[in-house]
C-alpha positions as CSV (number, residue, x, y, z in Angstrom):
1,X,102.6,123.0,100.3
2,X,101.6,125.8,97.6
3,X,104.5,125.7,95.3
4,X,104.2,129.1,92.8
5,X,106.2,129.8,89.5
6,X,105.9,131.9,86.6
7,X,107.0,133.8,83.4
8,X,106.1,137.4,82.2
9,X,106.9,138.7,79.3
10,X,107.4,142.9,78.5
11,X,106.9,143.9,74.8
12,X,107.4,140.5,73.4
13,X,110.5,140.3,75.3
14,X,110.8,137.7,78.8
15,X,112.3,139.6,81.9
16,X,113.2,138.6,85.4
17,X,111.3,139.6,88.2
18,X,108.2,137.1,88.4
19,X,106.6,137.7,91.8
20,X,103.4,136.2,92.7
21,X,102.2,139.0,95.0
22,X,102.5,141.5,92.4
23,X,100.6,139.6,89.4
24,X,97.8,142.3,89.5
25,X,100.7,144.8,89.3
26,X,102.3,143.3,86.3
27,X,98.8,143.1,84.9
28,X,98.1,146.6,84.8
29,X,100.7,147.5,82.2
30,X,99.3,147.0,78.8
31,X,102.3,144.7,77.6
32,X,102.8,142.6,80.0
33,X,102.0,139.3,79.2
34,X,102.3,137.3,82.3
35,X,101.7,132.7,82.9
36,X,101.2,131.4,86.9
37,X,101.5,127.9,87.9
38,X,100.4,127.1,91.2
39,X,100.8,123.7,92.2
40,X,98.6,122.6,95.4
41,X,97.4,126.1,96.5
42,X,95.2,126.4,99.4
43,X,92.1,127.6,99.5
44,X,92.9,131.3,101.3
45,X,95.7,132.0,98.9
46,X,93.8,131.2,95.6
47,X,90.4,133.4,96.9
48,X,92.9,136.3,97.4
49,X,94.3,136.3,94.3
50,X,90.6,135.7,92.6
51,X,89.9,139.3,94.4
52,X,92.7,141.0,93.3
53,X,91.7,139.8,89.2
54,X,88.1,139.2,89.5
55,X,88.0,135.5,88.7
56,X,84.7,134.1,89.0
57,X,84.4,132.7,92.9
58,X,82.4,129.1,91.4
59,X,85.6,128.6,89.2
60,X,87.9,129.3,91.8
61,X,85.8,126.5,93.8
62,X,85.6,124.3,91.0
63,X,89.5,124.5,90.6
64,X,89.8,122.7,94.2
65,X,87.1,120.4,93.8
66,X,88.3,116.8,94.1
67,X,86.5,115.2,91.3
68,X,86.2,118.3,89.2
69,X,85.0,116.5,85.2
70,X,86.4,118.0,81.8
71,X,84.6,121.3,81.3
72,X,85.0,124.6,80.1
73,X,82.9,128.1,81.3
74,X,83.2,131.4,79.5
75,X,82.9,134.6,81.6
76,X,82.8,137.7,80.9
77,X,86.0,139.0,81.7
78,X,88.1,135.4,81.3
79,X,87.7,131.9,79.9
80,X,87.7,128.9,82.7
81,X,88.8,125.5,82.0
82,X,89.7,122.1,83.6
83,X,91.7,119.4,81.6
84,X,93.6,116.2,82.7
85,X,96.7,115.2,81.4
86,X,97.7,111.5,81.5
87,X,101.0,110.0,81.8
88,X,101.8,106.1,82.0
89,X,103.2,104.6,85.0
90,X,107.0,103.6,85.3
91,X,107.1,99.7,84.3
92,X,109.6,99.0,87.0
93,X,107.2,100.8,89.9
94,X,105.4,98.5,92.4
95,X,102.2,99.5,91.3
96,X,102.5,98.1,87.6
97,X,103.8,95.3,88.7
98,X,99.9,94.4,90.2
99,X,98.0,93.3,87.5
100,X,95.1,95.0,89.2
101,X,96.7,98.2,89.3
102,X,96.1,100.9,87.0
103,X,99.1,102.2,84.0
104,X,97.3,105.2,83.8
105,X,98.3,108.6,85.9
106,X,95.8,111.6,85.7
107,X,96.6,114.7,86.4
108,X,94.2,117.8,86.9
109,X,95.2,120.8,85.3
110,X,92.7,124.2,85.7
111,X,93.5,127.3,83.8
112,X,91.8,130.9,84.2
113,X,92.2,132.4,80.8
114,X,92.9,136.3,81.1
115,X,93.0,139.0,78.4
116,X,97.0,139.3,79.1
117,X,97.4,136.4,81.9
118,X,96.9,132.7,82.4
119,X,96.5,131.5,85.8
120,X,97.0,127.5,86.0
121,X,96.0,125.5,89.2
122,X,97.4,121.8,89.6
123,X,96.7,119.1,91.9
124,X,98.9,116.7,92.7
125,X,99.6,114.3,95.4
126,X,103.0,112.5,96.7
127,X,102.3,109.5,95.6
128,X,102.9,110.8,91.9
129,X,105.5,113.4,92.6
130,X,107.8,112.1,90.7
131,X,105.7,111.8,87.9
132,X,104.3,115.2,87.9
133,X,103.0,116.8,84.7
134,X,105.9,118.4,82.7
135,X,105.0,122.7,83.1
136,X,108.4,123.2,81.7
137,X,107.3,121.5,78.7
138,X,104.9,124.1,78.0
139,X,107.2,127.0,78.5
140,X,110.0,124.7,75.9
141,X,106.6,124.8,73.2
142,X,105.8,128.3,73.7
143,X,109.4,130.0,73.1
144,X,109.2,127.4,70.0
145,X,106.2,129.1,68.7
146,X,107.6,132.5,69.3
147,X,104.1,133.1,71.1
148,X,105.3,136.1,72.8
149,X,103.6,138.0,69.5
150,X,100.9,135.8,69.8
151,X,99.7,136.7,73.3
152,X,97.9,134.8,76.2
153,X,96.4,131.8,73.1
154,X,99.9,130.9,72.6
155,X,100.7,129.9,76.0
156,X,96.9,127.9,76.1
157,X,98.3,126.3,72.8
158,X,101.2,124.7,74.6
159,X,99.5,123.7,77.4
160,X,96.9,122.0,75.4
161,X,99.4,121.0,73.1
162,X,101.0,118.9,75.9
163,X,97.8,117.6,77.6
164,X,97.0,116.0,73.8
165,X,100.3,114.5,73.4
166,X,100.0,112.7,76.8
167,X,96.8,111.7,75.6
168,X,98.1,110.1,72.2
169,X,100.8,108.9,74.1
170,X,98.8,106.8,76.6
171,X,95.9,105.6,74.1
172,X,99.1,104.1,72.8
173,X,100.6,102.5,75.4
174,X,96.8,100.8,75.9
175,X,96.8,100.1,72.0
176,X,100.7,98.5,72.4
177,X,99.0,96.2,75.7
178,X,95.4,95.4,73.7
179,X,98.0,94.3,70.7
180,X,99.7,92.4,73.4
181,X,96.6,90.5,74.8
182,X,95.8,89.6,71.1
183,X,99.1,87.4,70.4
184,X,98.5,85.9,73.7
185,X,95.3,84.3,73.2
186,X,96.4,82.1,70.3
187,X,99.5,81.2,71.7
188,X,99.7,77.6,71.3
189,X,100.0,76.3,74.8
190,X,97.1,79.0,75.4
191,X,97.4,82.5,77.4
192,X,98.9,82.6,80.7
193,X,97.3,82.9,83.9
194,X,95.8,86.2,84.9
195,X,94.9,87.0,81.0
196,X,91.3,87.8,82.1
197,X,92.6,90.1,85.4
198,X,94.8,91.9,82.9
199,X,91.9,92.4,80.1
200,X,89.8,93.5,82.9
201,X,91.9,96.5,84.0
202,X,93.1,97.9,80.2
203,X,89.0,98.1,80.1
204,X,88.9,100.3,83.4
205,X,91.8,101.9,82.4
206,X,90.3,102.7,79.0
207,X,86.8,103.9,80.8
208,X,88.9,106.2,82.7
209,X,91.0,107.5,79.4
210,X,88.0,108.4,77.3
211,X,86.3,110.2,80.6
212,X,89.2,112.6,80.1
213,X,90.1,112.5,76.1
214,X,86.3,112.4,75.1
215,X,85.2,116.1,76.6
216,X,88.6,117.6,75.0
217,X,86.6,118.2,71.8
218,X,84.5,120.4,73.9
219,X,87.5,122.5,76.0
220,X,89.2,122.7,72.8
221,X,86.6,124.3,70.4
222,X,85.4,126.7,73.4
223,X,89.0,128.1,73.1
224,X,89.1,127.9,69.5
225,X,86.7,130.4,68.7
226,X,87.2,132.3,72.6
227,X,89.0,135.1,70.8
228,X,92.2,136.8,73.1
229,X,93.2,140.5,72.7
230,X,96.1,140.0,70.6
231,X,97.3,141.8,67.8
232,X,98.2,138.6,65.8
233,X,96.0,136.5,67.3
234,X,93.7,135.0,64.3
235,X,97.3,133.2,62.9
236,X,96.9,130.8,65.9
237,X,93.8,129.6,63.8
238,X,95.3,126.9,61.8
239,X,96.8,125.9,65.1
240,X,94.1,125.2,66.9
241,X,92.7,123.5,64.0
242,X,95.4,121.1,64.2
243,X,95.3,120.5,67.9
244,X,91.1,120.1,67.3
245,X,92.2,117.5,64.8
246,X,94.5,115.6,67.2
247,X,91.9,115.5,69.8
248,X,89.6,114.0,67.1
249,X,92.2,111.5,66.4
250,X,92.6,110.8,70.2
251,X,89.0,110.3,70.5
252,X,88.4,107.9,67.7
253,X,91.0,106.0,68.2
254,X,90.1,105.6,72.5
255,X,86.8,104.7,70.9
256,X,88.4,101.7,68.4
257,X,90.1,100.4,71.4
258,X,87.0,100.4,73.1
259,X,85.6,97.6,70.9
260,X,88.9,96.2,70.4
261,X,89.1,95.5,74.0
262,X,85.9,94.2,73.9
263,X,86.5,91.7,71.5
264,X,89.3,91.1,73.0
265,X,87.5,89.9,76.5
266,X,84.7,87.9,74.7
267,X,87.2,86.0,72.0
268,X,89.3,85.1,75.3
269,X,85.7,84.1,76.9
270,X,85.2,81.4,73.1
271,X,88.3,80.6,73.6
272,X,88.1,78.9,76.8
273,X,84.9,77.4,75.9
274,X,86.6,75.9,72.5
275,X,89.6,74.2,74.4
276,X,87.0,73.0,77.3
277,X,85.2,71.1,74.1
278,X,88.6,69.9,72.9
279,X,89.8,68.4,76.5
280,X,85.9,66.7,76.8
281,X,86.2,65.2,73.4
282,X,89.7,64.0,73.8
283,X,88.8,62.5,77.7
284,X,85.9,61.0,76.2
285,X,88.1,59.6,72.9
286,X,90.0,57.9,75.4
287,X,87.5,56.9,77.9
288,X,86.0,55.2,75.3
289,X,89.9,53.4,74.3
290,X,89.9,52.6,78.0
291,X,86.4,51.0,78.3
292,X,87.7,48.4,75.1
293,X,90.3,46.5,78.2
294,X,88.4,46.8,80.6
295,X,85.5,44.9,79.4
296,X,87.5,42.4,77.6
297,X,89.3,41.7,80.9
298,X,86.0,41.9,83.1
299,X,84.3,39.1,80.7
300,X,87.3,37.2,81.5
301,X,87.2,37.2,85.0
302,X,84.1,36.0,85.5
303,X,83.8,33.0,88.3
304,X,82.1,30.8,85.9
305,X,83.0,28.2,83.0
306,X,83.8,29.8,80.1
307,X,86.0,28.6,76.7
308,X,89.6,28.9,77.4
309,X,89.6,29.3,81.5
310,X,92.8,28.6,82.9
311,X,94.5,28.3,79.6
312,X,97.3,30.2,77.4
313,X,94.8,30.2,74.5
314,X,92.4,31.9,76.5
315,X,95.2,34.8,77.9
316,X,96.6,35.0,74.4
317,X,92.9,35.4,72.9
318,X,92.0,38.3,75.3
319,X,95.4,40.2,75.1
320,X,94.9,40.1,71.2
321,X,91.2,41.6,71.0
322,X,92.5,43.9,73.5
323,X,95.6,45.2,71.2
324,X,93.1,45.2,67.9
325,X,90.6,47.0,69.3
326,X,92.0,49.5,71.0
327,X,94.2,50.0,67.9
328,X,91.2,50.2,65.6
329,X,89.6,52.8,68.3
330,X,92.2,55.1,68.5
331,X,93.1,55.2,64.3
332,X,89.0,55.8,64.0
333,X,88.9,58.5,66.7
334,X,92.5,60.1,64.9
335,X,90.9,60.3,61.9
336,X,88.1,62.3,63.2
337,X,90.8,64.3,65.0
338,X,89.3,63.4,68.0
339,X,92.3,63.2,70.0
């Protein structure tokens, strides 16, 4: 169900009175600044409102895909973009408690970027509604900013500013469970079971991460130097330097974890092979103990004549080369560190 809610702002000042049928209204007064968020719009609604401010029909299209990627396009009369903000599933939900399941929740966030307007499109789906992206979030940054002065870049900033944050955020909930997996491979009685299942999903997790973090550094330049008819729009500068440095961080540090995680799956992989050498030597150390009896006792129960047959001597002779040499075995084989 198409769920609509907005903001506008008159002269720098917020007023009442949002109404989605009357956005090209609003729009045709010089100071009105005006922000939509329409949450799972359909199709009819979205095309009629694209008429009304001449979006681009492919964006509108591209807004509803399913499996939309990270992009930005820069028309003539507005800038299009499509992010995804990430947020990490509840611990105590069914879902993380599957090792197979994913911690990672993606949300898809479009934005058509007018001269006095920004139009956002989100997707969502019930099985995350609880966990929908935070749009109040984005209003909380933009009155922080004062952005009222600053015009339609402000209100990009905060939404940006919030899709990054959830980025940082989850790269470091993956960092927190790569640092996790570390500890547990040198644990002394070894890693518990389902180590390999769990290393296998951070790395799909982490595949999916950097397919949304990596193309940031792309959205976020276009924007940077996409310059919005605002009177004080060039002192947004420095912050969209900042946010073009946190996306850098974001991205270097997904990539780090990328190795990590790799080293991570093959040092788990040596591992396994290094205690499978350690049980063979220590079965064969005492294979090799065991062998020492069971010879001495086989010679001696042979069905012919031998000195000391069916004599204490004889019993007393075995038992003692028994007890020396399995003594002498197993100090030789200790010293090694065999067993």
């Amino acid at each position: 169900m198409t769920q609509v809610q907005g903001r506008i702002w008159r002269s720098g000042r917020p007023v009442d009175g949002f109404s989605f049928s009357a956005i090209s209204d609003c729009l045709a007064d010089e100071d009105v600044l005006l922000w939509a968020d329409i949450f799972e719009p359909d199709h009819q609604t979205l095309s009629e409102l694209a008429t009304e401010l001449g979006l681009n029909i492919w964006a509108v299209e591209d807004s509803l895909a399913p499996m939309e990627r990270t992009k930005t396009s820069v028309y003539h009369t507005h800038t299009f973009f499509t992010v995804y903000a990430v947020s990490t599933r509840d611990p105590g939900s069914t879902g993380a408690a599957d090792p197979s399941a994913s911690s990672l929740i993606r949300h898809r966030i479009s934005a058509f970027v007018l001269p006095r307007a920004l139009i956002t499109v989100r997707l969502g789906s019930a099985e995350h509604a609880a966990q929908e992206f935070d749009v109040d979030e984005v209003s909380r940054r933009f009155d922080e900013l004062g952005g009222q002065q600053y015009g339609v870049g402000a209100l990009v900033h905060g939404l940006l500013d919030v899709v990054v944050d959830g980025h940082f955020a989850a790269v470091q909930a993956l960092d927190d469970a790569v640092e996790s997996l570390e500890d547990e491979l040198f644990l002394e009685r070894g890693p518990r079971r389902g180590l390999q299942r769990r290393t296998f999903r951070l790395r799909k997790d982490l595949v999916h991460l950097r397919r949304v973090v990596l193309p940031m550094r792309e959205v976020v330049s276009t924007i940077q130097h996409r310059r919005f008819d605002a009177p004080n729009g060039s002192a947004l500068d420095p912050l969209y330097a900042d946010l073009y440095d946190h996306v850098l961080r974001a991205s270097e540090w997904t990539e780090s974890l990328r190795d990590l995680i790799t080293a991570v799956f093959e040092t788990n992989l040596s591992l396994q092979d290094a205690r499978l050498n350690v049980v063979m030597k220590k079965l064969t150390g005492w294979a090799a103990i065991i062998a020492v009896p069971t010879a001495i006792t086989g010679f001696y129960g042979q069905n012919v004549l031998y000195p000391g047959i069916n004599t204490a001597v004889g019993f007393v002779v075995s038992t003692v080369l028994i007890v020396v040499l399995v003594a002498v075995l197993y100090v030789m084989f200790k010293r090694r560190d065999w067993l």
